[in-house]
C-alpha positions in Angstrom: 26.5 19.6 5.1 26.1 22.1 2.6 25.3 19.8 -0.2 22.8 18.5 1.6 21.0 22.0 2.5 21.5 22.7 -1.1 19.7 19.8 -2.6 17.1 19.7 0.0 16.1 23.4 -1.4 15.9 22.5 -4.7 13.8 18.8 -3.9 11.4 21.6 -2.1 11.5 24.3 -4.9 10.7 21.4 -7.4 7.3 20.3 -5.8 4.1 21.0 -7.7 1.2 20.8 -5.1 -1.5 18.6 -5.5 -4.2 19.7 -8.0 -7.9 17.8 -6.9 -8.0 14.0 -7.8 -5.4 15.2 -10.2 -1.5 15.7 -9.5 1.0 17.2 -11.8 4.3 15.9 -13.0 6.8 16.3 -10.0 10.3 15.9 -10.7 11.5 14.3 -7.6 10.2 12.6 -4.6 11.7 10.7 -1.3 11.1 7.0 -1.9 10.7 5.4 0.4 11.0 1.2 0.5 9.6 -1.4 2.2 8.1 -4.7 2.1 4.7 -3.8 1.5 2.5 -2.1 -1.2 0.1 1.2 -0.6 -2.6 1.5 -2.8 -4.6 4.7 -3.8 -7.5 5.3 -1.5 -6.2 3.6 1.1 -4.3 4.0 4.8 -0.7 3.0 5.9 0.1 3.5 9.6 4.2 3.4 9.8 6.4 2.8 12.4 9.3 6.0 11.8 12.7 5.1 13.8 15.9 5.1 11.4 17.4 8.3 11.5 17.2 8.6 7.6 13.5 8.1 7.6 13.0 10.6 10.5 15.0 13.1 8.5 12.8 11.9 5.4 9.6 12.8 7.2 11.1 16.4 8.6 12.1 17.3 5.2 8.5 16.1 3.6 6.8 17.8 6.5 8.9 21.3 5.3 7.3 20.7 2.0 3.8 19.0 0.9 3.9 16.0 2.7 4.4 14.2 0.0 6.6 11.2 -0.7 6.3 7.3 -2.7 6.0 4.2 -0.9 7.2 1.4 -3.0 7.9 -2.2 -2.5 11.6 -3.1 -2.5 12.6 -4.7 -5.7 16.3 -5.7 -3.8 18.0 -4.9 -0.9 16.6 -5.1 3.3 14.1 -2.6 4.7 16.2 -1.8 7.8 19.7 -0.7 8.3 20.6 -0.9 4.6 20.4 0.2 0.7 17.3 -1.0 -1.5 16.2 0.0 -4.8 12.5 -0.1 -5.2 10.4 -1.5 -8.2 9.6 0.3 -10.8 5.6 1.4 -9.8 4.6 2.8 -6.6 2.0 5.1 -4.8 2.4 8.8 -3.7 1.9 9.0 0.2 0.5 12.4 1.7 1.3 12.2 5.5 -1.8 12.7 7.4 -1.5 11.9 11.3 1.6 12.3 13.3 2.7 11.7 16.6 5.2 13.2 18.6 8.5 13.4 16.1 11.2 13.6 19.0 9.8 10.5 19.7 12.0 7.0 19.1 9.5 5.5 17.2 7.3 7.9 15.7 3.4 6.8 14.4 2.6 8.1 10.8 -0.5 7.2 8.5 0.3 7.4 5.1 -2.8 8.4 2.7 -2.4 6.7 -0.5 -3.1 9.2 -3.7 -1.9 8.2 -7.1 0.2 5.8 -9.0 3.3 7.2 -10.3 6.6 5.8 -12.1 9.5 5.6 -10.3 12.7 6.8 -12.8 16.5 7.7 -12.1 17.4 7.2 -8.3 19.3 9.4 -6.3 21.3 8.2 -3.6 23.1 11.8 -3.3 20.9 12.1 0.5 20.4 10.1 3.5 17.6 8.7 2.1 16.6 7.7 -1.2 15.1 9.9 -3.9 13.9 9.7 -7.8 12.1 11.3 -10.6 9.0 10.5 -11.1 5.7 10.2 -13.2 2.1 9.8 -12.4 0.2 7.5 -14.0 -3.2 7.7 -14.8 -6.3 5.7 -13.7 -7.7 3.2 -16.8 -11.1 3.5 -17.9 -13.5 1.6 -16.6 -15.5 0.3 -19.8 -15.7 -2.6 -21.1 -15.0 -4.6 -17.5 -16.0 -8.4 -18.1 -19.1 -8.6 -15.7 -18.1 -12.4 -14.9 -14.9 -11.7 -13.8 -16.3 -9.2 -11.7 -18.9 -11.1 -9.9 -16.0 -13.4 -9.1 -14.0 -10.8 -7.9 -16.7 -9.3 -5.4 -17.3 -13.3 -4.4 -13.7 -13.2 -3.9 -13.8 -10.1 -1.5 -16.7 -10.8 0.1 -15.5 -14.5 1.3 -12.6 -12.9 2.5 -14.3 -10.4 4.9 -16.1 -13.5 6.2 -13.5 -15.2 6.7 -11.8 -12.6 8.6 -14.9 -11.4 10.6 -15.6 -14.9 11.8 -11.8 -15.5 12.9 -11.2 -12.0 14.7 -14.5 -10.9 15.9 -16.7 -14.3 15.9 -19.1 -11.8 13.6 -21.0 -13.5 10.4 -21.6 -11.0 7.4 -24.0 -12.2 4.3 -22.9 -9.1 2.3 -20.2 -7.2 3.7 -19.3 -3.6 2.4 -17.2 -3.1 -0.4 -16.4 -0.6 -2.9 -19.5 -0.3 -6.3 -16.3 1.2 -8.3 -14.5 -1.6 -10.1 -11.2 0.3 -10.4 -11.5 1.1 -6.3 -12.6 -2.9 -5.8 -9.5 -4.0 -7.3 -7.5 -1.9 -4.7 -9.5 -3.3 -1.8 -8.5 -6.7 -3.2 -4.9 -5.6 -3.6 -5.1 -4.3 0.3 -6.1 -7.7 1.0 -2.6 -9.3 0.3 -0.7 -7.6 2.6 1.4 -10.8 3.7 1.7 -11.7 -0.7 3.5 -8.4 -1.6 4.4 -9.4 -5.0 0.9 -10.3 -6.0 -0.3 -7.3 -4.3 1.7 -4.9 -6.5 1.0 -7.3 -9.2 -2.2 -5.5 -8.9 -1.4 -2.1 -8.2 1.3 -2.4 -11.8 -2.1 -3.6 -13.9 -2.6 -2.2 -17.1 -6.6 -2.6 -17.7 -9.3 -2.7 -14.8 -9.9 -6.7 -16.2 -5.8 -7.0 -15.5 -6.6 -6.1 -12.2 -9.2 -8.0 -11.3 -8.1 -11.0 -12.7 -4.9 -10.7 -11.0 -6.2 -9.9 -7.7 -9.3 -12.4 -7.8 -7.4 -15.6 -7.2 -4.7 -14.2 -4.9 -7.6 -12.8 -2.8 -9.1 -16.9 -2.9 -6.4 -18.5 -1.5 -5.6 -16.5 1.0 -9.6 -16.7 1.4 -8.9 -20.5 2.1 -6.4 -20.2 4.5 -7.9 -18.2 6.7 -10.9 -20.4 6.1 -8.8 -23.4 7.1 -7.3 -21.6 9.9 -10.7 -20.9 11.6 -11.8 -24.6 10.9 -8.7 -25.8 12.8 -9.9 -22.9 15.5 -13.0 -24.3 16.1 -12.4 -28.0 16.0 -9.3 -27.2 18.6 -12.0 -25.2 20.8 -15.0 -27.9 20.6 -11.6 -31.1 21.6 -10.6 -28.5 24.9 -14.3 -28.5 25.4 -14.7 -32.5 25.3 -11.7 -33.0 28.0 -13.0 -30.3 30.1 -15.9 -32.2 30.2 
């Protein structure tokens, strides 16, 4: 396969390294798609098992450990072509298992927004330039949207404490950056992927927010509504026992 020992050395010999909290242009990365969205700051565990993805992960592992998760725009996740949307999120591997394994565990460490341009479907997997994207700044954030967006959050980690670990929480955690809360919320939408990277595509912090705030409420709801049903079915078992 000489074209592909060829291209894979010049995918390597085209890597810039990152730089701090700031990476430079890079002028091609594995993409890889699937049908969820990985925001910056924040962990992926993945499931590695198609050949393609395995050879993805040798040939990132040879370089930086770099490659872009990004939500598939068309196409299947599995055994099959997709072309990605146009925004995703640079992935540095961090943990991995055993990779003669069948199903190898990786965590994927989200790092930066970056464009995704001109795909390359030359390899077994998929490839494309890209170009990072910056951060916006953080002034200027309408205070009322963001009170509504940490009520937003906050409900939500109630709602989800109370229905996994029976645990109430008045204030849970969450991030004083506005910029970093807006990913929490986006993290929060894992089974909504197109609201989620709704989010991650915002132009302005406010965008953001705004965007993720009622997303982040109804899903809020339903879990509300699914521990409600919880309970009620718990205290009727209870009655007939009795």
């Amino acid at each position: 396969m000489p074209e592909f020992i060829t291209a894979l050395r010049g995918f390597i010999r085209s890597r810039v390294a990152y730089d701090g909290d700031r990476i430079n242009p890079m002028p091609k990365l594995p993409i890889f798609p699937l049908n969820i969205v990985l925001f910056p700051g924040y962990k992926l565990p993945l499931r590695i098992f198609e050949p393609r993805y395995k050879q993805m992960l040798n040939d990132c592992m040879l370089a930086d450990g770099r490659f872009v998760i990004a939500l598939i725009r068309d196409g299947v996740e599995v055994g099959g072509e997709a072309t990605p949307r146009a925004i995703g999120t640079i992935a540095k591997i961090g943990e991995v298992s055993d990779r003669s394994a069948d199903v190898i565990p990786v965590t994927a460490h989200g790092e930066q927004r970056v464009r995704i341009g001109d795909l390359d479907r030359s390899l077994p997997y998929l490839m494309a330039d890209i170009e990072p994207m910056g951060e916006p700044e953080i002034a200027e954030i309408d205070p009322d949207l963001l009170h509504r967006a940490r009520n937003a959050t906050a409900r939500f980690a109630r709602a989800m404490l109370m229905q996994f670990r029976g645990e109430w929480r008045a204030n849970p955690d969450m991030p004083d950056d506005p910029g970093d809360l807006g990913y929490r919320m986006g993290t929060l939408l894992a089974d909504r992927p197109t609201s989620a990277q709704r989010v991650l595509e915002a132009k302005t912090l406010n965008e953001r927010l705004s965007l993720a705030t009622p997303a982040v409420d109804d899903s809020s709801a339903r879990f509300e509504a699914a521990l409600l049903k919880k309970i009620a079915n718990d205290h009727r078992r209870g009655m007939q026992r009795n």
